[in-house]
N, C-alpha and C positions, 0 to 999 in steps of 0.2 A: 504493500500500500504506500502510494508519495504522499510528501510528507502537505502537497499542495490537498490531495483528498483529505486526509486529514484533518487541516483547519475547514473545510467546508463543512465538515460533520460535525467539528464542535460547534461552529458558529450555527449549525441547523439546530442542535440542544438548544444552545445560548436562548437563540430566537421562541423554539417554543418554552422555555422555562418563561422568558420574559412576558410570553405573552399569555400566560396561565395566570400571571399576578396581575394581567391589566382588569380594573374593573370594565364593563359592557360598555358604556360610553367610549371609553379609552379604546380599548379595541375595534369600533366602530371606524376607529378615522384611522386604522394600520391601512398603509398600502399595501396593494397584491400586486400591483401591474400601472399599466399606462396606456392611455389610448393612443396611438400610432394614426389613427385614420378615425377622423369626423366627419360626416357628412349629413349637411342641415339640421338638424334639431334632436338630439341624443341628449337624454338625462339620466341622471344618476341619483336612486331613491331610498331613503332609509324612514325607518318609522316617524322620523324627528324630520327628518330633512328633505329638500330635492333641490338637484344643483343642475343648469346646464352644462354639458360638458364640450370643451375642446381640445383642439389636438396636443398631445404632451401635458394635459392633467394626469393626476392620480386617480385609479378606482381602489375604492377601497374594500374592505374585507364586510362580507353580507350587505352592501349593495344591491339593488334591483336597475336595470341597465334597460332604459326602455327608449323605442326609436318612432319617429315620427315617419306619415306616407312621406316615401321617396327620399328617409335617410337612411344610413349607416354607419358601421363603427367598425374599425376593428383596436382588437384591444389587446395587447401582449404582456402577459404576466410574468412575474421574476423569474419565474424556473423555465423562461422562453417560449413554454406554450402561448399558440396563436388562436384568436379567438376572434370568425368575426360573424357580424350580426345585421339582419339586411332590416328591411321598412316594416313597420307596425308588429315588433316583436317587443318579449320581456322576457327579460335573460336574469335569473339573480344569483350572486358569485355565493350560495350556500355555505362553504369552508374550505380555508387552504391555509396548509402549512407546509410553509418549503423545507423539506427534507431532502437530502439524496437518499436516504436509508427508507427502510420500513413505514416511521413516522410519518412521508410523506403523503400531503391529499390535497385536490382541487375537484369539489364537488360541485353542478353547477343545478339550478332548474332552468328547463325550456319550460314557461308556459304558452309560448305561441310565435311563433314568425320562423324565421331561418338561420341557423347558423350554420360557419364551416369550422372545425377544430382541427387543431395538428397540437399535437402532443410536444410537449417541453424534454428539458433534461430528467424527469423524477422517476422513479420505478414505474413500469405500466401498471401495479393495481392499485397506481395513487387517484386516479382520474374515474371519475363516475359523472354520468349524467343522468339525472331523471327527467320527465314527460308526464302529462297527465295518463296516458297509458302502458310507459314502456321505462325501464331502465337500464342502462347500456353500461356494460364495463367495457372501458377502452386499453387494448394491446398494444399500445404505440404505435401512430394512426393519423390517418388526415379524413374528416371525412362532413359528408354533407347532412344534416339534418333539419328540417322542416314539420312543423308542430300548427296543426290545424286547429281552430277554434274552438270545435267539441272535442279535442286532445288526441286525433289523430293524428299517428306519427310516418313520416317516410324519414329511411334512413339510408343513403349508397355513399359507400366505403372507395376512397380513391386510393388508398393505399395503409397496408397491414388486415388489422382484424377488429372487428367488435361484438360484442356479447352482447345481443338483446334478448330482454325477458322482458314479455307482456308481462301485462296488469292480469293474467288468468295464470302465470307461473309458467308458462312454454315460453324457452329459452332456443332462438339459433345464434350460430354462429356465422357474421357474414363475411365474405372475404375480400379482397380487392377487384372491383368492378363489380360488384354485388351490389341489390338495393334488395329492401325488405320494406314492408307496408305492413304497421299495426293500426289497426280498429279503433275506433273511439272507444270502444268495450274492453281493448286492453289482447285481443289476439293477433299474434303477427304472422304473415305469409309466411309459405318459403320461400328460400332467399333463389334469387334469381340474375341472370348476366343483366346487369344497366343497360338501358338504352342509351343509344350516344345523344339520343334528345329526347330525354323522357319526359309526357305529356301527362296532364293532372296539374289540379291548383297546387299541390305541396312542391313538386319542382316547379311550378311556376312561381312559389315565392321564393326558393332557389336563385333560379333565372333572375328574377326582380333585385334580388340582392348583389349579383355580379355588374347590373346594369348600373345601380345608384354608387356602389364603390368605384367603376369606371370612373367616374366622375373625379377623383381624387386625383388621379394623374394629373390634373388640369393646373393645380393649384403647387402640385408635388415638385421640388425641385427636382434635375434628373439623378437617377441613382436611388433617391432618398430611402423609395420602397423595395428595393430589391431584394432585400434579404425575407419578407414575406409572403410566404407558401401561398399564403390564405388568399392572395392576390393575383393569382397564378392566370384564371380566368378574367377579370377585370381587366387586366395589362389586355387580352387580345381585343376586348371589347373597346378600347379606347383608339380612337381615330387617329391620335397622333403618338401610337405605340413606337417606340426607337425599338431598333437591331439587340441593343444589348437585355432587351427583355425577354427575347430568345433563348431562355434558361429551362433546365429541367423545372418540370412542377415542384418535387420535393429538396429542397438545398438539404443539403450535409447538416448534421447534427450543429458542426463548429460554426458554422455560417448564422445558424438561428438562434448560436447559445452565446447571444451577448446581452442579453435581457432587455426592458424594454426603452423605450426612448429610440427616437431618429440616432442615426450611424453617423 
């Protein structure tokens, strides 16, 4: 073990001892992350609070992350997981504590709209998502989910693995290029090869959500976004996409583990 892993792991102790003695207010206003990419009217709600947010804010630890028609957000948390979030969704950052070890977790709710996830530096069974019908353990992963009004979920995996279990207790396993459709009742298909344009409101909020983060490049210095995955389709959508956005979809771990804030 070097000696640089090492201090990562105390400093992960350090961090959750420190944050076991904060009382609940205090803990409210820890950072988790930073939003990299605002688009139109993105807020940030706690029981006490709501803030608009922009680009290079803090989100903080149980947050509720909610997006107006035709914005979005993407938001990258310290352990480099990318996280983004398309129009008229509510995303809330449930608990995370950065670990490299065991200790670590970043739990999120979907209650409705789109997001795409790509997994950070922390062990894969740090990361969970719930849904009003579906709860997915993620295996270090990029992948699409959309969450429909009465809590139905679609979910296609662009790369690794994800564990869905309906809200009825049947659990698959879906793979790279795989999509799954669970029920407002909580049962999900079998997983099946993605269409390369798949048709339905839930990848239509998908789609909706590539189109509004397009919009980012406009404003983005050049370079700025490069280093996010979660952006990979937005760059083709954008009219005046440059040569060097011609990158694989998924960058190298080192590429995405510099945490968050612009490069």
């Amino acid at each position: 073990m070097s000696c640089l892993r090492c201090i990562r792991i105390d400093f992960g102790a350090l961090a959750l001892a420190a944050m076991a003695l904060l009382p609940a207010p205090a803990l409210a206003e820890v950072a988790v992350g930073a939003a990299r990419v605002i688009v139109a009217d993105v807020s940030a709600e706690t029981a006490l609070a709501s803030r608009k947010l922009a680009t290079s804010d803090d989100v903080r630890y149980q947050e509720l992350i909610a997006t107006d028609r035709s914005s979005a957000a993407v938001i990258q948390f310290i352990d480099a997981t990318q996280l983004a979030i398309g129009e008229q969704a509510r995303v809330r950052l449930d608990d995370f504590v950065f670990d490299p070890g065991a200790a670590g977790k970043l739990n999120l709710s979907v209650e409705f709209g789109a997001i795409r996830f790509s997994t950070g530096s922390m062990a894969k069974p740090a990361y969970r998502i719930v849904t009003p019908s579906a709860t997915l353990a993620v295996r270090g992963t990029e992948f699409d989910l959309a969450v429909d009004n009465d809590g139905a979920t679609y979910l296609m995996v662009r790369d690794g693995a994800v564990e869905i279990t309906g809200r009825n207790g049947d659990s698959k396993l879906v793979g790279a290029a795989e999509s799954v459709t669970v029920s407002a009742a909580g049962v999900p298909s079998q997983p099946r090869i993605a269409a390369a344009t798949p048709a339905g409101v839930l990848p239509g909020k998908i789609a909706a959500m590539d189109i509004a983060l397009a919009e980012a490049f406009a404003k983005a210095p050049a370079g700025d976004l490069d280093d996010l995955s979660v952006l990979s389709k937005a760059r083709s959508l954008h009219p005046d996409t440059r040569s060097e956005f011609g990158k694989p979809d998924k960058p190298s771990k080192d590429k995405k583990g510099g945490g968050p804030g612009p490069r």
